[in-house]
C-alpha positions in Angstrom: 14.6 1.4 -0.4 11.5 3.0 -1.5 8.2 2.2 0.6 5.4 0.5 -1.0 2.2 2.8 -0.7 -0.4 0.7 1.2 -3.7 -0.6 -0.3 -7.0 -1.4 1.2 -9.9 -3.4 -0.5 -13.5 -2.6 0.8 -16.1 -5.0 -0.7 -19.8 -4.3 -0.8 -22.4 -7.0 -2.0 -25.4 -6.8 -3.6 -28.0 -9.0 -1.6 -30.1 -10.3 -4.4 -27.6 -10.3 -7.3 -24.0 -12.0 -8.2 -22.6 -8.4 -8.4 -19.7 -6.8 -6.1 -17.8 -3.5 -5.5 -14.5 -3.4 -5.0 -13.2 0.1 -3.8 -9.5 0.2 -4.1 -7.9 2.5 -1.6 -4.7 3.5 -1.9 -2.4 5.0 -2.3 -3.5 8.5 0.4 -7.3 9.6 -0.4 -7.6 8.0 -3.9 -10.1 5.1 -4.5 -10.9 3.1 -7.5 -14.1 1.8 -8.1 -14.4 -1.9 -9.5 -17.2 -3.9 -10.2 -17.0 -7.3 -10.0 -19.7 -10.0 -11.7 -19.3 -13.0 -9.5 -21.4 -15.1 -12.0 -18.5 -14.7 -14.7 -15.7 -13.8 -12.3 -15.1 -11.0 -14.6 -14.1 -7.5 -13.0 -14.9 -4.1 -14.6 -12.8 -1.1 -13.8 -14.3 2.0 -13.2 -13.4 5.4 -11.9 -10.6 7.2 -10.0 -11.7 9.1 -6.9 -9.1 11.7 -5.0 -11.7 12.8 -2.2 -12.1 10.6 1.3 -14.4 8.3 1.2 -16.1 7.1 4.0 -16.3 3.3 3.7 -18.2 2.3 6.6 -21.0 5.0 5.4 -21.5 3.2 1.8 -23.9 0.6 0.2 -24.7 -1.4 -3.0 -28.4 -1.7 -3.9 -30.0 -5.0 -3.4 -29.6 -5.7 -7.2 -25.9 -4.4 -7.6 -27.4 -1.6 -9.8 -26.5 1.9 -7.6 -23.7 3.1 -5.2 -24.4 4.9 -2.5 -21.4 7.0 -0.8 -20.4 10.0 1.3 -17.4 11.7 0.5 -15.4 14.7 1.7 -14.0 17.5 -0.9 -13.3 20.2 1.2 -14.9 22.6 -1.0 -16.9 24.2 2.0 -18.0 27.2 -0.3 -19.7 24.9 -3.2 -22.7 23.7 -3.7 -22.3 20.3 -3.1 -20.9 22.1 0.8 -17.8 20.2 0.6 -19.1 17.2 2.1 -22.4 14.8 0.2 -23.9 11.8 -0.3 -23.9 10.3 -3.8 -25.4 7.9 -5.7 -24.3 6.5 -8.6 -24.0 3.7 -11.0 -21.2 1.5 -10.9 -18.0 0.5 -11.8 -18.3 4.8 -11.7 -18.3 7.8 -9.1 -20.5 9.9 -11.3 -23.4 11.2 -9.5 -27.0 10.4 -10.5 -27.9 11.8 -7.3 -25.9 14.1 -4.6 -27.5 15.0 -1.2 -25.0 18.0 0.3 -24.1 17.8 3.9 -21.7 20.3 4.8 -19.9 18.7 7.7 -18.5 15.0 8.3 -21.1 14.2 11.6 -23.9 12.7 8.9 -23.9 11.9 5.4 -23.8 8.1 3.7 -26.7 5.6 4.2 -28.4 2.4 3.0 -30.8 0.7 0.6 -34.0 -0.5 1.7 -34.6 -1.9 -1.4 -33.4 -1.6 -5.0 -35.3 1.1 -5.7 -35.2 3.1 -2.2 -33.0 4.4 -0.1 -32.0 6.7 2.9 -29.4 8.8 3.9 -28.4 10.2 7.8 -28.7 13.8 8.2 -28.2 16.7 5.5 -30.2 18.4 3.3 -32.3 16.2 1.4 -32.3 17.9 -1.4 -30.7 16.6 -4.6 -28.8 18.8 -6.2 -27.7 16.7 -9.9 -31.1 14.7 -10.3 -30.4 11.8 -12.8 -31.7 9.0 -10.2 -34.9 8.2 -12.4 -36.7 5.3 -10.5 -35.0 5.9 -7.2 -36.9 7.3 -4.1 -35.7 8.8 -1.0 -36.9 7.4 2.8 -36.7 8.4 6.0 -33.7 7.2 7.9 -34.1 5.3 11.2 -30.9 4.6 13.6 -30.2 2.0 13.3 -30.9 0.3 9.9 -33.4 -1.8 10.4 -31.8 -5.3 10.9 -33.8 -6.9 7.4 -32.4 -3.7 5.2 -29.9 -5.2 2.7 -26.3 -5.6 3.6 -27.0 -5.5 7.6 
């Protein structure tokens, strides 16, 4: 009898809006990104993703509006240094912005509001540069307890 691969749901919800992702993991390293609109119980499907994601490391802006994530490649040589930050703009993994951090010890972060965010450790230097509106803070450890999503 053939095993059934296993799937995971990880759900991220925006503080100030009826809006949800949904990352489908499963099966292995591939995720799907869905967006789900609580106010018309209507779900959106989005991207594939065949990288690791790090689930604990992600968050949904306050008004559902960006993704934040960190994901490992493995393409050490690249310029995205085969591990980065990303943000982008749901149901979709396409990067608006992409902080490369080269090893798996930093990387992901949270919104401090809808429009700003911060990321642990890296280079802070955005290397795609389509996140018009969005500004980059300093992290502190922890998140501080009134940051969306804590």
């Amino acid at each position: 009898m053939a095993q059934v691969p296993q799937v995971r749901l990880h759900l991220y919800h925006a503080a100030e809006a009826p809006l949800t992702v949904i990352l489908r993991q499963g099966p292995t390293r591939q995720t799907r990104m869905i967006l789900w609109d609580r106010s018309t119980d209507s779900f959106t499907d989005g991207q594939w993703l065949k990288h690791k994601i790090y689930y604990e490391r992600c968050d949904l802006s306050p008004d559902g509006q960006h993704f934040l994530y960190f994901t490992l490649d493995g393409q050490w040589a690249g310029e995205a240094a085969g591990s980065y930050t990303v943000i982008s703009r749901p149901p979709y993994f396409t990067a608006l912005a992409l902080y490369p951090q080269g090893d798996t010890w930093g990387g992901g972060g949270y919104f401090t509001s809808a429009s700003t965010f911060a990321i642990r450790g890296g280079g802070l230097r955005d290397i795609v540069g389509r996140a018009a509106g969005l500004r980059l803070e300093p992290w502190t450890e922890p998140p501080p307890p009134d940051a969306p999503g804590r």
